[in-house]
Every structure is written in C-alpha cells, then in structure tokens.
DRENPA-3360 file (N, C-alpha, C; in nm, 2 decimals, always signed):
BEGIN
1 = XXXXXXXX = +0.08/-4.00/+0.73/+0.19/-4.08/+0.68/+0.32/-4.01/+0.74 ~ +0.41/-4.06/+0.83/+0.54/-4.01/+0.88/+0.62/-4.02/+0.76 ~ +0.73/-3.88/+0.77/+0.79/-3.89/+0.70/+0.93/-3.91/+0.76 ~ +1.05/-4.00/+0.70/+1.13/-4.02/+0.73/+1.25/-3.94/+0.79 ~ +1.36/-3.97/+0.84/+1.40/-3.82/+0.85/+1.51/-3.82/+0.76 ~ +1.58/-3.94/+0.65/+1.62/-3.95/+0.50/+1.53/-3.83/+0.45 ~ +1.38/-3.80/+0.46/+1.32/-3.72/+0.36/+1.34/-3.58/+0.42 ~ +1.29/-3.60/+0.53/+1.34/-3.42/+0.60/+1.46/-3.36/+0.60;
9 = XXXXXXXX = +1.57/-3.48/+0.59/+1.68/-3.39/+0.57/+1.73/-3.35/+0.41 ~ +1.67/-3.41/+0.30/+1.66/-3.40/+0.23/+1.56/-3.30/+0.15 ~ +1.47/-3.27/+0.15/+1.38/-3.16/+0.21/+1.44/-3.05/+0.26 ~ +1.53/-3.03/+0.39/+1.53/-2.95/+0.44/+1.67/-2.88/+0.32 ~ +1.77/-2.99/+0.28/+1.87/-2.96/+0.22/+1.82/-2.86/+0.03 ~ +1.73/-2.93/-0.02/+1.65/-2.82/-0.08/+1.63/-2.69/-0.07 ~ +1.57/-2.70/+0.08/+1.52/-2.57/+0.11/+1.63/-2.46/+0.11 ~ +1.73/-2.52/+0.24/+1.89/-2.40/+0.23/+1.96/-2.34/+0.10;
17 = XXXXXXXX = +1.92/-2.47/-0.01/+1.96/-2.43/-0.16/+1.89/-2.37/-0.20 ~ +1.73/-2.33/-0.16/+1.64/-2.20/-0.26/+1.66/-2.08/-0.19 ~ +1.73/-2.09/-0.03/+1.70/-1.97/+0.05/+1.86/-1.92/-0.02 ~ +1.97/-2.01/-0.06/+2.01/-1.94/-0.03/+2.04/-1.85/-0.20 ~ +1.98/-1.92/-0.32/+1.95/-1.92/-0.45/+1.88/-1.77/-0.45 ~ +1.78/-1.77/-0.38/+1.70/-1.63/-0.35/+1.77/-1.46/-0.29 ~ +1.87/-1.50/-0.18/+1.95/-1.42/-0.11/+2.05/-1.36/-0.21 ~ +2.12/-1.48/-0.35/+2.19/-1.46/-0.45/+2.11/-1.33/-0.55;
25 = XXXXXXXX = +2.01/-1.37/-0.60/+1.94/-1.29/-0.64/+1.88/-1.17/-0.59 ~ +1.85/-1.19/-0.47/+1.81/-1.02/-0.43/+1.98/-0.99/-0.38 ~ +2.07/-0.99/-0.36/+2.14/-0.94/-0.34/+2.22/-0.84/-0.53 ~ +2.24/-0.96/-0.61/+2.22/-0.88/-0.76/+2.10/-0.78/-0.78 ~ +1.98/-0.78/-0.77/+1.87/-0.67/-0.78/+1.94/-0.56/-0.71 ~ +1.95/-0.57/-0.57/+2.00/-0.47/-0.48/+2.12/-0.40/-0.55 ~ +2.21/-0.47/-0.61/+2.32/-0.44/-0.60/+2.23/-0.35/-0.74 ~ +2.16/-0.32/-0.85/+2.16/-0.23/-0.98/+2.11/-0.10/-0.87;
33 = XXXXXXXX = +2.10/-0.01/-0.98/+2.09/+0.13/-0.99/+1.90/+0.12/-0.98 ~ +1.83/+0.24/-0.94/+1.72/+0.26/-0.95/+1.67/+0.30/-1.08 ~ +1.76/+0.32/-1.15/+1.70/+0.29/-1.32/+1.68/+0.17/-1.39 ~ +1.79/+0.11/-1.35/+1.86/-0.02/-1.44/+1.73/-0.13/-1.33 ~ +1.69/-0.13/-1.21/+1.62/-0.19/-1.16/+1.43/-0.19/-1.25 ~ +1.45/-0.02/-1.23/+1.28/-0.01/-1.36/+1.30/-0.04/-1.50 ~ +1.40/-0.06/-1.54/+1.41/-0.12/-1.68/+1.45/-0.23/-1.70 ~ +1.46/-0.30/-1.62/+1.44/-0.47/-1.58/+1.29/-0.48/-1.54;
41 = XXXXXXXX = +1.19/-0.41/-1.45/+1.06/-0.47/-1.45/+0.95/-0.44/-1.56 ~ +1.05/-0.33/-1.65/+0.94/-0.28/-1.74/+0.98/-0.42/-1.87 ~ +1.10/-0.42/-1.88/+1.15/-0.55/-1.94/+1.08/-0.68/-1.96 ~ +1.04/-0.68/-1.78/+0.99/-0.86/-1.75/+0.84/-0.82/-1.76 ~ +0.75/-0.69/-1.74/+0.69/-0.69/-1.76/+0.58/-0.71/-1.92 ~ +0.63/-0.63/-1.96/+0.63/-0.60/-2.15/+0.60/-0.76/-2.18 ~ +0.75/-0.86/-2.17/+0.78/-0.99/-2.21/+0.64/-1.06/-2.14 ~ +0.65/-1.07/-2.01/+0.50/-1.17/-1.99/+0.42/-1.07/-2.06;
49 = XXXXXXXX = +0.34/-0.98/-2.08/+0.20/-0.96/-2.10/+0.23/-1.01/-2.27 ~ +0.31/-1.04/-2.36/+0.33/-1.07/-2.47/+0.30/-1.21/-2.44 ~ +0.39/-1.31/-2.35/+0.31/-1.43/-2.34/+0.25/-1.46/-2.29 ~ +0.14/-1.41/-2.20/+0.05/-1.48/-2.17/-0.11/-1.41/-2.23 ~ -0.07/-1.36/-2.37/-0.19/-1.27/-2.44/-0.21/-1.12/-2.38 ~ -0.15/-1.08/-2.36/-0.16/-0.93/-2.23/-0.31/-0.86/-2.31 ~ -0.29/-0.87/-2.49/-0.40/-0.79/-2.55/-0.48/-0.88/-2.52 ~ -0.55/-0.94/-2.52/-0.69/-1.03/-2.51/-0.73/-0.95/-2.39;
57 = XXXXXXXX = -0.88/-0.90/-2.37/-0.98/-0.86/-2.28/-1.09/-0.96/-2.26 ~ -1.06/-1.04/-2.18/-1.20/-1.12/-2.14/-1.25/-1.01/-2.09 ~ -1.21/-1.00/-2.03/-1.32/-0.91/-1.89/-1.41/-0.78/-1.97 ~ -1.40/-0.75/-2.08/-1.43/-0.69/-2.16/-1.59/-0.70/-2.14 ~ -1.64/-0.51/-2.09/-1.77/-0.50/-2.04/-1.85/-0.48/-2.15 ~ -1.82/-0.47/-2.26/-1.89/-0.41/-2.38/-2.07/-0.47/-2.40 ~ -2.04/-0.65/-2.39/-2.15/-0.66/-2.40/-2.26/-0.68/-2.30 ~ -2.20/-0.66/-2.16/-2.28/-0.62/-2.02/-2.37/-0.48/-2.07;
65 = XXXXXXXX = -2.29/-0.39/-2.09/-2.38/-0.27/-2.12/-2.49/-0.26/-2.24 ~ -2.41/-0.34/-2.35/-2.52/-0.32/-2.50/-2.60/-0.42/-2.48 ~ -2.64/-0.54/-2.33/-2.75/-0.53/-2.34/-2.83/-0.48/-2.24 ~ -2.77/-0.43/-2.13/-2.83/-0.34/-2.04/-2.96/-0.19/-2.09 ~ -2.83/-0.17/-2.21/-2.92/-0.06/-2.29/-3.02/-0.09/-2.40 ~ -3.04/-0.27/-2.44/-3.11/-0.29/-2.51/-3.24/-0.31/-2.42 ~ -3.24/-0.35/-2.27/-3.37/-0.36/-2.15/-3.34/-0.23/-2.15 ~ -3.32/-0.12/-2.16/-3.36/+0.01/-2.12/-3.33/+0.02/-2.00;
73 = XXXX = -3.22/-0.01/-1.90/-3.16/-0.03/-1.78/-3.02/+0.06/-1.77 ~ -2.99/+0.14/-1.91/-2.87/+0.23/-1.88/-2.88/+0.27/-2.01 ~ -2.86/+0.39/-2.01/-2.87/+0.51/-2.09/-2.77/+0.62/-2.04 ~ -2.65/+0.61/-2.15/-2.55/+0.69/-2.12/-2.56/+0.86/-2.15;
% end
C-alpha cells in the first residue's frame, strides 16, 4: 500500500515533535544532581512494582521442588 506523502509528512511531523519532547526531557534528567536522579528512579521504581503487583511471584519455584522431592529427585 503506498503511502501518501500528506501522510509522510505528517508522520514525519510527529516524529520531530517526540525527538524533540524526548531531548526536553533528557535534557531536565541531565540537568538534576546524582542524588535527586536516584531518588527519582527509586521513586518510579517502588510506584510501578506497586502497580503492576511487584509482590505476586508467579515464577515462584516452591512447587517444582516439593514435587521433585516427593519422586525422590532432590534432597536438600
């Protein structure tokens, strides 16, 4: 499907607005202190693992092993 060049330059005018949205923001990061930088990622970090369940463990080996040890296959 060709795309028009209405849509390319449109498209491309997007793009100049996230490069230059992005350049805005790392230029404020750059601009904090190397503290104030780790207590902004400990910040964003903390906040997502709260929303997106951080405590929940799928991966959680517990019951790989209790029945590994119930075949007699591991013995700690």
């Amino acid at each position: 499907m060709p795309v028009s060049d209405s849509d390319r330059a449109y498209f491309e005018r997007i793009g100049a607005g996230k490069r230059q949205s992005h350049a805005e923001a790392r230029a404020q990061h750059l601009a904090l202190s190397m503290d104030e930088r780790l207590e902004r990622s400990w910040r964003l970090g903390r906040d997502l693992a709260r929303s997106t369940n951080g405590d929940r463990r799928d991966d959680d080996p517990s019951a790989f092993y209790a029945r590994a040890r119930a075949l007699g296959l591991y013995d700690p």
